[in-house]
Structures are given as structure tokens and as C-alpha cells.
N, C-alpha and C positions, 0 to 999 in steps of 0.2 A: 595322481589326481590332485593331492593335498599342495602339490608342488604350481600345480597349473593355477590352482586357482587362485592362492596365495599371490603368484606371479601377475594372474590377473588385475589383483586388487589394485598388487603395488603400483601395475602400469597406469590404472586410472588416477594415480594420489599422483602420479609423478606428471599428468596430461593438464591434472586440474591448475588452477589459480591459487594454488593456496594462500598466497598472502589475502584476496576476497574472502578465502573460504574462515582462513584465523578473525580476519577483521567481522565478517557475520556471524562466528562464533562465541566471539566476546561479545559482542551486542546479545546476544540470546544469554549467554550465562550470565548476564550484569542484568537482564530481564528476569532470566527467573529467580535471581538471591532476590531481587525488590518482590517479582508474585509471590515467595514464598514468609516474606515477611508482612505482604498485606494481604494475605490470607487467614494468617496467623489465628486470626479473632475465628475463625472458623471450626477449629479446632478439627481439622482435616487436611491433610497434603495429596488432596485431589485433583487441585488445578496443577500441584506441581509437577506431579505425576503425569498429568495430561500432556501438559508442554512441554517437559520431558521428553515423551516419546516423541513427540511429534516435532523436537526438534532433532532428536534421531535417526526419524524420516526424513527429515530437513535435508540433514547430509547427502545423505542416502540419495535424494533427489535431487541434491547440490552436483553431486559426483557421474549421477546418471547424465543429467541433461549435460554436462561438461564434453560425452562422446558423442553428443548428436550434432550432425551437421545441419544446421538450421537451413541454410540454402535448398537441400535436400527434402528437410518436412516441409518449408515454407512452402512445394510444390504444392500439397493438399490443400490448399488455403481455401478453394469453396467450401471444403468439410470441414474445414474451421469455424467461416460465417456460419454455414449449417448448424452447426456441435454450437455455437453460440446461443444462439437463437431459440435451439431447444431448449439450451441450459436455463436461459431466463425467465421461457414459458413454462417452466416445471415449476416456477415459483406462483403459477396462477392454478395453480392444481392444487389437491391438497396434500402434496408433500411440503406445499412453501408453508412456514410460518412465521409469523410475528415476534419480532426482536424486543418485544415489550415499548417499543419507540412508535408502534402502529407503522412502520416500516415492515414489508415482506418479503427479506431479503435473505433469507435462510430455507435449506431445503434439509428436511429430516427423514429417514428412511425405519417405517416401523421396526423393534428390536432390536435396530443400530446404535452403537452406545452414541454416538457422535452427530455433531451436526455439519452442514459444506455451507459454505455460501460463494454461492455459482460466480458471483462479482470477480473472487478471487482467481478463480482458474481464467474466466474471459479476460481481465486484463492482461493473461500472458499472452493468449492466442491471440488478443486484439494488437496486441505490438506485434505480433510476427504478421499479421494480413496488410497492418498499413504498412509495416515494414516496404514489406513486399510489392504495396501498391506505390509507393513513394519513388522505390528506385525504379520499378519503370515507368512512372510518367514521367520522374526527372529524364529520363532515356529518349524517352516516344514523344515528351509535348513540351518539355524545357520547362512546364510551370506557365505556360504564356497563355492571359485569357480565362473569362468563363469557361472555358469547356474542362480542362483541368482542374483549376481550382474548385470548381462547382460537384465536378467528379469526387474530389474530398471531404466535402462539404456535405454530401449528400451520405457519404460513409458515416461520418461522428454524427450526423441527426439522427439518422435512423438507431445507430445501436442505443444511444443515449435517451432518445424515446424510446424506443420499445423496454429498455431496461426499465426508465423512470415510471411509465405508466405500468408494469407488471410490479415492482416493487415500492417505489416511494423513495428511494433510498437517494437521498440529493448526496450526499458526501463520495458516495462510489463513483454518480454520475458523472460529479465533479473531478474528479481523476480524470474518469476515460477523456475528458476535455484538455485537460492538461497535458496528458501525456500527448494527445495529438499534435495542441501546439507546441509541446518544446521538440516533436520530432520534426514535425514541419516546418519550423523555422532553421531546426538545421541544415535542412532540404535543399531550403532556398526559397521558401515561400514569400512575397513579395512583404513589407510591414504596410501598405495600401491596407490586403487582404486582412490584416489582423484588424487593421481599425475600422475594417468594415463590418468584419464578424464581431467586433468588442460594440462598436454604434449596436449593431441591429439587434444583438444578445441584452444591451442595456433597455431599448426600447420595450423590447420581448416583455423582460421583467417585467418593466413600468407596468404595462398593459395588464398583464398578470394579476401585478400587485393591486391595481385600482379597484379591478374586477372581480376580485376577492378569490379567486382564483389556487393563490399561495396558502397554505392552509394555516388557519390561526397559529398554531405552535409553533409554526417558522416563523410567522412574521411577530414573535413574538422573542423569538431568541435574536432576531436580526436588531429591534429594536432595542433590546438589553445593553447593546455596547454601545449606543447613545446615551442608556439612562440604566447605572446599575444598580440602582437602588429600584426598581422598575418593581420587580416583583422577587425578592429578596428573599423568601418563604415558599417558590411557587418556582415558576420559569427558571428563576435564575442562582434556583440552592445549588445545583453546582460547582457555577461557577464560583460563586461565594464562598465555596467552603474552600477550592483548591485556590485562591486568593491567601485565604488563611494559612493553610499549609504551609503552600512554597512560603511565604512571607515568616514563618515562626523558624522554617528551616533555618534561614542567616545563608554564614556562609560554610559553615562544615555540616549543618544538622543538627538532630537531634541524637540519630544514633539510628546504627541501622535494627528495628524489632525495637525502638524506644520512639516512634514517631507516635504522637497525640492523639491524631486522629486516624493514623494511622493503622494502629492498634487498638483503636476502641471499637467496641460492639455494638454501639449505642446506634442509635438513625440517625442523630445529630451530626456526625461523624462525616467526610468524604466519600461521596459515590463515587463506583465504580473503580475504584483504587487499583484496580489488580489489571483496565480493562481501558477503558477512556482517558483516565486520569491518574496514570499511572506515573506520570512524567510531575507529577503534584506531588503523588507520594516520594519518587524517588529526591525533590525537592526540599521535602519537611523533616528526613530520615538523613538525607546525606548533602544537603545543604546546595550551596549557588557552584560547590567543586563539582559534586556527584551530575548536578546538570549540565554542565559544563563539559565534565568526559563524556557523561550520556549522548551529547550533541557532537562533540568531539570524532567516537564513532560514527555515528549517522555521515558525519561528513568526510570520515577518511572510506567510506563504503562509495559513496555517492562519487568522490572523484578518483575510487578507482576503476570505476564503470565509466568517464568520461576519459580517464588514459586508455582503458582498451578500443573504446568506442575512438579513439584521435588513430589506432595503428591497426582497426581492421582494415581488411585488404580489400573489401567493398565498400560499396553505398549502404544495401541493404542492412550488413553485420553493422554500419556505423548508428545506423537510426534506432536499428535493436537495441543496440546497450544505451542510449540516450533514452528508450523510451523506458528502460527498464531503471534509468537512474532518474526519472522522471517522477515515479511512482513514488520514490523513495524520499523526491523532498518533497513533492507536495500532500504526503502525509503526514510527513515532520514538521512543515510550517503549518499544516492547519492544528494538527494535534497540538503542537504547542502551543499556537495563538491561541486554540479553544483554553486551554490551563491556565493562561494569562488574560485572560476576559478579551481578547484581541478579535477572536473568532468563533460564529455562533458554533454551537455545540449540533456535531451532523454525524458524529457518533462515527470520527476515522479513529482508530488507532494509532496510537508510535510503532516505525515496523522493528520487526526483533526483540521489542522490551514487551510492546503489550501482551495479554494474555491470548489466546485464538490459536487454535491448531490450525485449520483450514491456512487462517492468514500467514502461519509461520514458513511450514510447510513450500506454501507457492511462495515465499518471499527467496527461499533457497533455491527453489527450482528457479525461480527468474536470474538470480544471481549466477546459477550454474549454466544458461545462457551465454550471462555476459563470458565466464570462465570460457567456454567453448569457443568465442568469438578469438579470445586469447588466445589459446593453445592453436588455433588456423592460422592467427597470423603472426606466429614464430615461422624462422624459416626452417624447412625441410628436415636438415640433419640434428636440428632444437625437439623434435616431438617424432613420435611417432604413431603411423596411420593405423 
């Protein structure tokens, strides 16, 4: 028995991606020596503990999804929309709660030590549905015309509304938008259509914005990177403070457990360090190298999800791993612009380094996706079924 299962293990280690699985590995353990050092002031290894497990899980999840044939699940795709839909409406219930942002983008289950947030799991399933819906209208309609395009169109409105109105949460929305477009323009979506959806999305705003519509605290961080001195004590203390940070870092640091505000207790100090701004902290502690490799990763993750995505053996497997390396930079350019006063503060994460089980968790399982699209399109006598 000890022999089978042993045997079992090996065969999934042997199916998976491992050079994905080392390269999300080091991004998570280069994430938790920085949580464990801007915790520090806490005088608990709580969070470490936490992320820990849950990049344990990670694996775990990394490895599982590596043996599932996506083609196969992608079949359920109405109980996905479904399984979505409920996910988000649970957040107008009162298991959703407030992320301290007036965002209600988190679901909590009484006596559960933990919290989800639903955004996390629907970005996977939401890649596998457009996946899905991508390669057959590329199949059935070539892309040609309203009747397709509007078919797509009608997909990202509704999830993106129904999310935004249940939670508030513009940063997650903004994902689900991104990842559409960089799947669809791999597709073959026309760039007409983009500058149609980019006019009508800008108009959208405007209208929004006049009508007062956008709610003071956005249009309040949006105007911050016009004028930063804006409100410097108020809106825009974070950004201020991780201005400071990365800026004291140089270019090696200060030291890692010797950053300034890194390890100070005070309120004065860098918010969020362990969580939003965690790319500040690894900044001030380990200077313009430490972000550098930090980013470094992020980008040997990202194109190696665009090489499996160049040699799956379909359409569908191709849009998958695009959409799933999709997720991955536009959380990194905004999370970073947000640390560099570049981009308003909409509360994404850096993935693998920041702190968040939920988000660590699905970031492996998305990865273990891409691994599986891998391991299919090796040929025959390279893997086995």
C-alpha cells in the first residue's frame, strides 16, 4: 500500500511543470521571509504561520489541478456561471463582510478560523468559461460582426456588474476586464472592437464621474496622482509613506528586519506592509536588487505561462494559460504602480509575495492549470495518462 502511494506521488511530481512549480515557489518563500519580517513589530508569527500553510496547500493544489483535464471540466461550464454567481451573491448576505475599505469582498463562515474571497476562486472558473466560449465562436462565427463580439461583451458586463454592484470592489473588477482582453485579443478579436469598448468604457466613466456617481474615496485617490501633495495626512498617507520607504531603500537596503519603517510600531510607519504594500517594504529592507529579483520572478512566472500557452495543442488550452498569465501582470503592474504613487490604491496585491491565503492558494491552483495544459501537450511516450 505504502509502495502505491508513494508511487502515486512520484507520478504527479513527475506530470507536473516543475520548473512553474520552483519559479511560484521561490516567489512565495521570498514573500514570506519579507511577511515575516514586517510582522515582526507584532511580536507574533501568525501571518507567517498562516501563509505557510496555505502555501502548503498551494502545492497541494498546484499538483492536483496539474492531473485534471480542463477540456473535460470545461464541459460543466453552466455550473461554473451558476457556482459564480452564487459565489458573489453570498457576499450580499451576511456572511460577506467589509475589508475595512467599505468594499464587501470577503465571505466569513461563523467559527471558521479563516476568511475566502469569492473574487479569488471566480477568476479561475471565469478563465475556464471564456476559455471555452472563445474557441467555439472562434469555430462557429470566426469573430465576424455584432452577433459574436456582442455575445462577449455581454459575458464580461454582466459578471463584472453583478460582482461590482454585490461588493464594491473596482481592483478585482478590473482584473476580470483584463484578463478578458488579453484572452480575446489572442483570439483574434478585431482592435476596431477594442477601441470601441475603450471609447464607450471612457464615456461610461466620464458620465459616472460628473454624476457623482464614482464614490468620493475613488475619485479621490484617482486625483492624488495629479496632485500629491493633495491630501498627504488623509487619502494619500499611503502612498506617502511607501514613496519613503522604497526611496530610503537605495539600492541594496537597509537590511532585511532593519528596515525603518518597516519595523516600526508606531502609526506613522507604512500601512499595510505585510499586504498592499509589501513590494515598499521589500524595497526599504532590500533595496532597488531585492525589487528587481522580486519582479524578476513575477516575470519568469508570467512567460512561462505564455511558452505553454505558444505549444498547447488547442485554442482553448491556449487562451487558458494566457488568461491565467494575465492575472499575474495585471496585479503586478497595478500593485506596483500603486507603491510608486503611479496607480490609485484599489487594494490588489503582488501575487506570491503578498500576504492572503485565499489569494495564495488559487494563485497555485491557476498555475497548476497552466502545468496541466503542459503535461497534454508533450507527446505520448513524454507523460503518462
Amino acid at each position: 500500500m505504502i509502495h502505491r502511494v508513494r508511487g502515486f506521488v512520484l507520478d504527479i511530481f513527475r506530470q507536473a511543470d516543475m520548473v512553474l512549480l520552483l519559479l511560484c515557489c521561490a516567489a512565495t518563500a521570498f514573500g514570506l521571509l519579507e511577511i515575516a519580517s514586517a510582522t515582526r513589530y507584532m511580536g507574533s508569527w501568525k501571518h507567517v504561520a498562516i501563509q505557510g500553510a496555505a502555501a502548503a496547500l498551494g502545492v497541494v493544489a498546484y499538483l492536483l489541478m496539474s492531473m485534471v483535464d480542463m477540456n473535460e471540466l470545461s464541459k460543466g461550464w453552466k455550473w461554473m456561471i451558476l457556482g459564480n454567481v452564487v459565489l458573489i451573491l453570498l457576499l450580499r448576505t451576511p456572511l460577506g463582510v467589509d475589508d475595512g475599505t467599505g468594499n464587501r469582498a470577503w465571505l466569513h463562515i461563523p467559527h471558521f478560523p479563516v476568511s475566502m474571497q469569492p473574487a479569488e476562486i471566480v477568476k479561475i472558473t471565469f478563465t475556464i468559461v471564456l476559455a471555452k466560449q472563445l474557441a467555439w465562436q472562434r469555430e462557429a462565427w470566426k469573430f465576424n460582426g455584432w452577433r459574436s463580439v456582442g455575445f462577449l461583451g455581454v459575458h464580461i458586463l454582466a459578471l463584472v456588474g453583478i460582482y461590482y454592484l454585490a461588493s464594491g470592489d473596482m481592483g478585482s473588477a478590473l482584473v476580470f476586464i483584463f484578463m478578458f482582453a488579453c484572452m480575446a485579443f489572442v483570439a483574434g478579436i478585431k482592435a476596431r472592437w477594442f477601441a470601441l469598448g475603450l471609447a464607450a468604457g471612457g464615456a461610461a466613466t466620464y458620465v459616472l464621474w460628473i454624476k457623482d456617481k464614482v464614490s468620493p474615496y475613488m475619485k479621490q485617490r484617482i486625483l492624488l496622482l495629479f496632485d500629491h501633495d493633495m491630501d498627504t495626512l488623509g487619502v494619500g498617507w499611503h502612498q506617502t509613506r511607501s514613496i519613503m520607504a522604497l526611496g530610503s531603500g537605495k539600492l541594496t537596503g537597509q537590511g532585511l528586519f532593519h528596515g525603518a519603517q518597516t519595523q516600526s510600531e508606531y502609526s506613522w510607519s507604512l500601512p499595510a506592509r505585510h499586504t498592499d504594500f509589501i513590494f515598499s517594504a521589500i524595497g526599504e529592507e532590500l533595496g532597488m536588487i531585492g525589487c528587481l529579483a522580486a519582479l524578476a520572478l513575477l516575470t519568469a512566472i508570467v512567460v512561462r505561462c505564455l511558452v505553454v500557452a505558444s505549444r498547447a495543442k488547442t485554442k482553448f488550452e491556449t487562451y487558458l494559460c494566457v488568461g491565467m498569465a494575465a492575472v499575474v501582470i495585471f496585479q503586478t503592474v497595478i500593485n506596483v504602480g500603486m507603491c510608486l504613487f503611479l496607480m490609485p490604491v484599489i487594494g490588489l496585491t503582488l501575487p506570491f509575495f503578498s500576504y492572503g491565503g485565499s489569494s495564495l492558494v488559487t494563485m497555485f491552483a491557476a498555475m497548476g492549470i497552466v502545468s496541466g495544459v503542459q503535461k497534454r501537450s508533450l507527446p505520448e511516450w513524454l507523460r503518462k495518462s
